[in-house]
C-alpha positions as CSV (number, residue, x, y, z in Angstrom):
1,X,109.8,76.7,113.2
2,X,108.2,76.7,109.4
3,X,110.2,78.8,107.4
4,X,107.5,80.2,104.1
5,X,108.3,82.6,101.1
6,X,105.9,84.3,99.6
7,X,106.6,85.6,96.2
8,X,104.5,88.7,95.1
9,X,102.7,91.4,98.0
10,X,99.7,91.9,96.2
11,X,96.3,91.0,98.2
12,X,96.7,87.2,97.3
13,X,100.4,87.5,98.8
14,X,99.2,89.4,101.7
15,X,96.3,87.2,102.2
16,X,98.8,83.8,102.4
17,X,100.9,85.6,104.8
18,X,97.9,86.7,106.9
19,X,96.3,83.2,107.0
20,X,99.1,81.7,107.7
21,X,100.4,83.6,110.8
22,X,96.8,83.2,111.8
23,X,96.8,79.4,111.9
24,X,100.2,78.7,112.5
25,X,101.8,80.6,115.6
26,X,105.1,79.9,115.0
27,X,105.2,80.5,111.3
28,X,107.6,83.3,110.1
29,X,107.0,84.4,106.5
30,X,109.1,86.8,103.6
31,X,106.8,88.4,101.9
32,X,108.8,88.6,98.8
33,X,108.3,91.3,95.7
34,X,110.5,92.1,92.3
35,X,109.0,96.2,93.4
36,X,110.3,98.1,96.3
37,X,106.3,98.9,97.3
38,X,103.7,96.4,98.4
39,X,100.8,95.8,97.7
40,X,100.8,94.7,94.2
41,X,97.6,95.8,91.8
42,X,96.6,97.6,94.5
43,X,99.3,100.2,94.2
44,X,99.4,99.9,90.4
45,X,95.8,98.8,89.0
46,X,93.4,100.8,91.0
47,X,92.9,103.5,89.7
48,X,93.8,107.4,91.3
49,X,90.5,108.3,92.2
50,X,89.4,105.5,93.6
51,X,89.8,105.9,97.0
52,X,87.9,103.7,98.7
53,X,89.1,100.7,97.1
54,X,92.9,102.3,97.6
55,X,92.3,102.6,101.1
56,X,92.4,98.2,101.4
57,X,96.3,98.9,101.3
58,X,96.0,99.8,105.2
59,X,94.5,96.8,105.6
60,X,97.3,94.9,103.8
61,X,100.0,97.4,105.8
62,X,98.8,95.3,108.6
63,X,99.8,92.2,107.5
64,X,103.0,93.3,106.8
65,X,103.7,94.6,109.9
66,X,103.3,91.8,111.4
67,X,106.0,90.4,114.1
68,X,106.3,87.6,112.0
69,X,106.2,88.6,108.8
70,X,109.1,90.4,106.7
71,X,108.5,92.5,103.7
72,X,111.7,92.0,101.3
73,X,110.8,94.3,98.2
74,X,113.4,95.0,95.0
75,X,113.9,90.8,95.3
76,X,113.4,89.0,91.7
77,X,113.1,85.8,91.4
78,X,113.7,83.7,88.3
79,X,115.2,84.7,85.4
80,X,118.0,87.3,86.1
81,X,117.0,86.8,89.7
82,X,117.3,84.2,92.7
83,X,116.4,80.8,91.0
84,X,113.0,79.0,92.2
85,X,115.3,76.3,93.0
86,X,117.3,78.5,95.0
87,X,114.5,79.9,96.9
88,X,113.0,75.8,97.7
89,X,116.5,75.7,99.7
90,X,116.2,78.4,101.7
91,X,112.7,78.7,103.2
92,X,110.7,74.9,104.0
93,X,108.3,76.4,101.7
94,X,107.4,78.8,98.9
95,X,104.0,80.3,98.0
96,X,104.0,82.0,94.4
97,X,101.3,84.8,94.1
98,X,102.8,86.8,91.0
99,X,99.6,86.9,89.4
100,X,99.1,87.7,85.7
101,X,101.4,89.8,84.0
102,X,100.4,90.6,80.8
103,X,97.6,91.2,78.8
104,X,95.8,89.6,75.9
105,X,96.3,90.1,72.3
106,X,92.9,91.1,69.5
107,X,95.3,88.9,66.8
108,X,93.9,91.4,64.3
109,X,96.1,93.5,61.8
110,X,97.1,97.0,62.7
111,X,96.9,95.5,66.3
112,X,100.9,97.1,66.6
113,X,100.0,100.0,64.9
114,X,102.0,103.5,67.0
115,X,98.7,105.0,69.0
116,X,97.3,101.1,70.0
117,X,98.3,100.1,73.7
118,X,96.9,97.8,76.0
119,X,94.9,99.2,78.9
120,X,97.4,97.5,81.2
121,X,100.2,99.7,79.8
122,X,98.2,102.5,80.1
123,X,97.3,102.0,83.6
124,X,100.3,101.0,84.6
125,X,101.7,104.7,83.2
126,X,98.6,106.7,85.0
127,X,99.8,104.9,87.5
128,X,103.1,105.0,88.3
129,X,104.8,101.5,88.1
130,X,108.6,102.0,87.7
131,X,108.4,99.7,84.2
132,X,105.8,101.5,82.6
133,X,106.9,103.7,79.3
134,X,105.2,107.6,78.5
135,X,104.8,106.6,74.7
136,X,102.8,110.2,74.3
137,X,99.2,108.4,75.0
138,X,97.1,111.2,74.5
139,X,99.4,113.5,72.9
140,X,97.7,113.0,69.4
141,X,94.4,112.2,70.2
142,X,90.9,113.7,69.8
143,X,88.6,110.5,69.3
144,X,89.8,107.3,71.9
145,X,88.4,103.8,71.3
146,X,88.6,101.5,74.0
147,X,87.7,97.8,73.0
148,X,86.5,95.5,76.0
149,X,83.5,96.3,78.3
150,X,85.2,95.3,81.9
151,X,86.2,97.2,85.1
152,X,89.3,98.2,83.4
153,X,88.2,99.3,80.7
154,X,85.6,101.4,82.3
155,X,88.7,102.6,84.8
156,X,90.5,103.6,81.3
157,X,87.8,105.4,79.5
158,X,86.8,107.4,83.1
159,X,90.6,108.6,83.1
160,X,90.1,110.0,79.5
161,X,87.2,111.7,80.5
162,X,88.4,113.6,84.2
163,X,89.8,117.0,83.9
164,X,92.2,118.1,86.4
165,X,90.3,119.3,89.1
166,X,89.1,116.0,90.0
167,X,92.7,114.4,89.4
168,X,95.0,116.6,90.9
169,X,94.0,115.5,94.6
170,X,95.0,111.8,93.6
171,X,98.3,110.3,93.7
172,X,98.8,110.3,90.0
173,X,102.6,110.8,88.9
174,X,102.8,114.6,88.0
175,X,103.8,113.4,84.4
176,X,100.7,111.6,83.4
177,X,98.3,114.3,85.7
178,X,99.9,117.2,83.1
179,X,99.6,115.3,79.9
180,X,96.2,113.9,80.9
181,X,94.9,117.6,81.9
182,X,96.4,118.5,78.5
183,X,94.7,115.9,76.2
184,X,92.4,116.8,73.6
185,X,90.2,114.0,73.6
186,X,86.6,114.9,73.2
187,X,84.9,111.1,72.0
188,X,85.7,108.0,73.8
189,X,84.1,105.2,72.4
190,X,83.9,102.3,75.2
191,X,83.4,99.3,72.6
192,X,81.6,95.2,73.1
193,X,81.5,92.4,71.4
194,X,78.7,91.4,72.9
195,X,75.4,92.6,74.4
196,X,74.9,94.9,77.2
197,X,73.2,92.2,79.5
198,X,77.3,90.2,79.0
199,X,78.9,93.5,79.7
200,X,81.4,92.2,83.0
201,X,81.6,95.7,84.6
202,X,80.0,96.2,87.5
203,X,76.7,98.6,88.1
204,X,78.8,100.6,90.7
205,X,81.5,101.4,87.7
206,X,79.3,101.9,85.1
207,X,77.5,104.9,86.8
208,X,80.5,106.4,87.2
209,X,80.4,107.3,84.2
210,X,77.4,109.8,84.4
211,X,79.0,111.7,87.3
212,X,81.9,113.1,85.1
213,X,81.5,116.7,84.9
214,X,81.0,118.1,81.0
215,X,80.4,114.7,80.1
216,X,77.5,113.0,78.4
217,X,77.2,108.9,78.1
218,X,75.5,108.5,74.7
219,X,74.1,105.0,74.4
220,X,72.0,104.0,71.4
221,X,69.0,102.2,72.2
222,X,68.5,100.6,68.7
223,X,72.2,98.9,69.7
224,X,70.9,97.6,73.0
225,X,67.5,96.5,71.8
226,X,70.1,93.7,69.6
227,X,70.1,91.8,72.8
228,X,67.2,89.9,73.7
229,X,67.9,89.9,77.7
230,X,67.5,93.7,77.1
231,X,64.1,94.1,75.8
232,X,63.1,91.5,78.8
233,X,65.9,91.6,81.8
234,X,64.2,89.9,84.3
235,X,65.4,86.8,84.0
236,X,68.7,88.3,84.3
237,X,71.0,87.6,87.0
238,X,70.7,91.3,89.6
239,X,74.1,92.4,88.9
240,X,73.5,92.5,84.8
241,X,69.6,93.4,85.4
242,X,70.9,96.4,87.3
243,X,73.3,97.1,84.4
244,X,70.9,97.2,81.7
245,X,68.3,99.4,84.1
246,X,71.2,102.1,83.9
247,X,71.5,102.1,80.0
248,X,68.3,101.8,79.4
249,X,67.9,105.0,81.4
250,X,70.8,106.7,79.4
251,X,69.2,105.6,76.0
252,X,65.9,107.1,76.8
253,X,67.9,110.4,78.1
254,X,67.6,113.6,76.1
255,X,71.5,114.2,74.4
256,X,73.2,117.5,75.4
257,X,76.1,119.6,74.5
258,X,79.0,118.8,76.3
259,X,83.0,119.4,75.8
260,X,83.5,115.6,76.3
261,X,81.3,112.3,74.9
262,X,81.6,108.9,75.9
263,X,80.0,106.3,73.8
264,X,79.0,103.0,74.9
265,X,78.6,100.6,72.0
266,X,77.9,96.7,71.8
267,X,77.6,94.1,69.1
268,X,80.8,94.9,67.4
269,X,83.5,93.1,66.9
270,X,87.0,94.5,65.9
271,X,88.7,92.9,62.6
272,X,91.5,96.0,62.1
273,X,93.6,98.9,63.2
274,X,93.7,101.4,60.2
275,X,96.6,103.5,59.6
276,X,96.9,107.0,58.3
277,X,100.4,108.3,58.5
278,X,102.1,105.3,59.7
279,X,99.7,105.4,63.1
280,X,96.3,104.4,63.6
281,X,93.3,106.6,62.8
282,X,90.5,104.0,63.0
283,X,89.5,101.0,64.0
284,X,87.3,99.1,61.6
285,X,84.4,96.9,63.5
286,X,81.9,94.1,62.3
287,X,78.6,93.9,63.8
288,X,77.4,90.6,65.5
289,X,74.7,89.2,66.6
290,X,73.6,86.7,69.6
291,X,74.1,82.7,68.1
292,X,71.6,81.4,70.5
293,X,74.3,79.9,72.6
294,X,75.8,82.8,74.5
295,X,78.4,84.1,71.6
296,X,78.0,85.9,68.8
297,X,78.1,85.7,64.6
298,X,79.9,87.8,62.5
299,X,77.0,89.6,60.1
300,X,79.1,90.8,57.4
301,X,78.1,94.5,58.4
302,X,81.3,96.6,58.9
303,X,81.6,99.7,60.8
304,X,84.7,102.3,61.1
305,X,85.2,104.4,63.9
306,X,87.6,107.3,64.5
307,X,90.7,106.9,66.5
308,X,94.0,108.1,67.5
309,X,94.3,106.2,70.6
310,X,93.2,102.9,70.9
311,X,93.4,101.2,74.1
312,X,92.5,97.0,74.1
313,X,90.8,95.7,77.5
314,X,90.1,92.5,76.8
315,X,92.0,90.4,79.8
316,X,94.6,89.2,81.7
317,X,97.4,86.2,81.3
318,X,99.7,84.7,83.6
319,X,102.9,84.3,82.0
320,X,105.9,81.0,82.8
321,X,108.1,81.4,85.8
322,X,111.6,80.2,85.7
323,X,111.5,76.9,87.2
324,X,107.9,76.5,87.8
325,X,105.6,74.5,85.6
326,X,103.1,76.4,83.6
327,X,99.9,75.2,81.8
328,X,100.1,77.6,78.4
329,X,97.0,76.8,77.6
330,X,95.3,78.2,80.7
331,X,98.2,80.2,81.4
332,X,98.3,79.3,84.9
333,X,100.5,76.9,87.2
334,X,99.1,73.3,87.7
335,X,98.5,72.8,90.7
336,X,96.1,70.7,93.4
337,X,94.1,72.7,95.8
338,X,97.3,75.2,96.0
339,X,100.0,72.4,96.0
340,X,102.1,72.9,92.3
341,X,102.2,69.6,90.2
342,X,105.3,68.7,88.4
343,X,104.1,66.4,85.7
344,X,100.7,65.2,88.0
345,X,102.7,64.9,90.7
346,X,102.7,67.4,94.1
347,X,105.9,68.8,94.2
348,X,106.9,69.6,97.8
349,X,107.0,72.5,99.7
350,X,106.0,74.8,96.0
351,X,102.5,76.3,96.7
352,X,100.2,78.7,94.4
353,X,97.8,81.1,95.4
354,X,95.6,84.3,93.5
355,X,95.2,85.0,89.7
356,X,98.9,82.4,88.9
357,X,96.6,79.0,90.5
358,X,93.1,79.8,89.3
359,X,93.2,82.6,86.2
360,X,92.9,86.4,86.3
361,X,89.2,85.9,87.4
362,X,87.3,87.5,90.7
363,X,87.5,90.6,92.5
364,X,90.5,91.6,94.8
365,X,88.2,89.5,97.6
366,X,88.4,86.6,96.0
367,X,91.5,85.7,96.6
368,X,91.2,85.5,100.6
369,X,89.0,82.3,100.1
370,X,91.7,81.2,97.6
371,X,94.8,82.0,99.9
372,X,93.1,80.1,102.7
373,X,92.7,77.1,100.6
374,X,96.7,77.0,99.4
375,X,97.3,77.9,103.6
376,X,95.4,75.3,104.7
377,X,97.3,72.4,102.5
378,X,100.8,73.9,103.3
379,X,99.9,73.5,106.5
380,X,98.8,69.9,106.4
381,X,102.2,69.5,104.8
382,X,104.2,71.3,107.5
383,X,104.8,67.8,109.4
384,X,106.9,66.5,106.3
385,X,108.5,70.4,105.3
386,X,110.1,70.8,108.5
387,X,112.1,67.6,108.5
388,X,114.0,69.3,106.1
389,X,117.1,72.0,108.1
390,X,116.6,75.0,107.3
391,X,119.6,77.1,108.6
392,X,120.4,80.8,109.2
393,X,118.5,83.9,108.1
394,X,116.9,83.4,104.5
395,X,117.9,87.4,103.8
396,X,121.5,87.2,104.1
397,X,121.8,84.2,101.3
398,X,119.3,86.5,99.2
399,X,121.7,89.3,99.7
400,X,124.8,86.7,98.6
401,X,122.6,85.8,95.4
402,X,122.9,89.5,94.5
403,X,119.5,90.8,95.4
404,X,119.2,93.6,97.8
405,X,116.5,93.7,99.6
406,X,114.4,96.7,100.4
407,X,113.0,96.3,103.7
408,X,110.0,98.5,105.3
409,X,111.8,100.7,106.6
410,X,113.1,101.1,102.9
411,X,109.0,101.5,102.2
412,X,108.3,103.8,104.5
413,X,111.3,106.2,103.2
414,X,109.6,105.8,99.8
415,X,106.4,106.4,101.6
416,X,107.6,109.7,102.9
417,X,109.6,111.0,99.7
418,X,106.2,110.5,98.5
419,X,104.2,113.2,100.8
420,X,107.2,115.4,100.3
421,X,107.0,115.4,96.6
422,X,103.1,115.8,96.9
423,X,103.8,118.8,99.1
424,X,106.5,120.4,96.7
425,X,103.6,120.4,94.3
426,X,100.5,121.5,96.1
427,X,98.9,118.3,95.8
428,X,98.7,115.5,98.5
429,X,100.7,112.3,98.1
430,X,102.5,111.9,94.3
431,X,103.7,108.8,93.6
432,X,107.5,108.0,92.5
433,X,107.0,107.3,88.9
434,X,110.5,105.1,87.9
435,X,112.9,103.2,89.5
436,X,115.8,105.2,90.2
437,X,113.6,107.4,92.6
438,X,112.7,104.5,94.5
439,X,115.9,103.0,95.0
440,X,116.9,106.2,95.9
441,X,114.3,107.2,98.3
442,X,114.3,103.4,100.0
443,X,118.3,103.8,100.7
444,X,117.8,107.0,102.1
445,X,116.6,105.2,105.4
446,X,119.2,102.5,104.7
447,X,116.6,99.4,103.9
């Protein structure tokens, strides 16, 4: 009987666990998580009202519910946790999905400025992971500048825009839904290096954007017309030809008064956060222009733009885990075809799989291909890992480590707390926003 852990219940976790009870029928797998709740960026990166793409966490309840498969949540492992080495001795195998924690850095000055956040902190606050800090986002704010021109950053700039009618049926913490239906932002500038035809959100995002009630998207079509691809997009890839085709059609639009403005802006590049009080007020922006190659060239032209809340989209990073090898450069683990290399050398039984082996690249599909791939090499090792005992339950030595596990039963009490709170406050299901109301909520079915 193979024996796997599988750190992190996001879709790349769930993915490993699923391919593996697939192709293995004697497998049994611990789904392991630092959270109480599954389902990883799913939970906390989509965004409230996106419903559809929410819904995949059905799909991934499935997994999890599995006869062989074991969700232990409120487990961390590494530092201030149960060691990786630890964790090699009680299961014949480990797969690591913790993705990539943190976000990238401008490296500009002002970037620490009170008022300048990452988007992941801000999503993470919308919605409702137990770590994530209210540091008054929109409290201050009339005139938001988001820098990056991604999915997120799109997700980050819709959220500025909704009112409360179309967010109170999500299952955005009551906190962020009454400051967000209380902010005072009327601009949001959505801000590119680049050209519109490099832009990485997707068509389906970006016209979003046009479907938010008393909200005009103000593009400026001597901006776009920078970008060669734009004045002649047929040589463009369909997603990107399909993106320009929707500005374009904004540019040529006819403005209009509106309570709220979104402003989609390309070419310029940010050098500095300016400060006014002792927190930012604008962000200061030199205009590029394509090099030829793909980049761009600073032009000496600078630019300031308004803003008391600026929000910085510009990608993900895998951070080191105690006791696993880590290329800083790439910020990922080394590994070979899923299989972690200590100094170019397979270690064995240690496996990678999602954004920690390849990079925070793809979309949340991407990483069933890549799962399969990390499944498919354990397995070939599974001759070899078994050799090696592998006695008693895996839980009770977690529990002797000092973890305690929250089980699903434990989820499903959260899961419920949940719909009750929603019901207390006229909405539907309102997530727990901090830690102590999960703990609380998972021991009140005894995990």
């Amino acid at each position: 009987m193979l024996r796997v852990a599988v750190v992190g219940s996001g879709p790349s976790g769930c993915y490993t666990a699923q391919s593996l009870v697939q192709l293995d029928p004697a497998v049994y797998v611990d789904v392991l998580d630092r959270l109480p709740c599954p389902y990883g960026l799913v939970r906390y990166g989509v965004a409230p009202d996106h419903e559809k793409i929410k819904s995949l966490q059905n799909n991934l309840r499935t997994v999890l519910e599995h006869e062989r498969v074991r969700f232990l949540g409120g487990v961390r492992i590494g530092t201030a946790g149960v060691p990786t080495a630890r964790l090699r001795e009680l299961y014949h195998a480990v797969v690591y999905c913790v993705g990539a924690a943190t976000d990238r850095h401008l490296g500009i000055p002002g970037e620490d400025l009170p008022g300048s956040f990452s988007a992941t902190q801000f999503v993470s606050w919308y919605s409702a992971h137990p770590d994530a800090v209210d540091d008054g986002f929109v409290r201050a704010a009339r005139s938001a500048v988001v820098i990056g021109v991604g999915n997120v950053a799109v997700d980050v700039t819709r959220m500025l825009a909704r009112g409360a009618a179309e967010l109170s049926p999500t299952d955005m913490p009551q906190p962020a839904l009454t400051a967000l239906t209380a902010s005072r932002v009327t601009d949001v500038h959505m801000v590119g290096r680049r050209g519109p035809s490099q832009a990485r959100f997707t068509t389906k995002e970006l016209r979003e954007l046009a479907g938010l009630p008393d909200t005009q998207v103000e593009v400026g079509r001597d901006e776009l017309a920078l970008d060669p691809a734009y004045l002649d997009p047929a040589d463009l890839p369909a997603a990107q030809r399909r993106n320009v085709e929707v500005l374009r059609g904004w540019a040529e639009s006819p403005p209009t008064e509106t309570p709220r403005r979104i402003h989609l802006r390309f070419f310029l590049r940010p050098v500095e956060l300016l400060a006014e009080a002792g927190r930012v007020a604008a962000v200061r922006f030199e205009r590029t222009a394509p090099d030829g190659h793909g980049g761009v060239t600073g032009t000496g032209q600078y630019e300031e733009i308004e803003a008391q809340l600026v929000l910085r989209s510009v990608g993900y990073r895998g951070v080191p885990l105690e006791g696993l090898p880590f290329d800083e450069q790439n910020g990922t683990v080394p590994h070979l075809a899923g299989r972690v290399l200590r100094e170019g050398v397979v270690a064995p039984g240690e496996y990678v799989a999602g954004w920690i082996k390849r990079g925070p690249t793809g979309v949340i599909g991407t990483n069933r291909p890549c799962a399969k791939e990390t499944v498919t090499s354990l397995l070939e090792d599974a001759d070899i890992l078994v050799r090696e005992e592998r006695r008693g339950d895996p839980l009770e030595a977690l529990r002797a480590e000092g973890a305690e596990p929250v089980e699903w039963p434990g989820w499903q009490s959260i899961e419920r707390a949940e719909a009750e709170l929603g019901a207390s406050l006229g909405r539907t299901v309102v997530k727990l926003p901090d830690w102590q109301s999960l703990m609380t909520a998972a021991r009140g079915q005894g995990s």
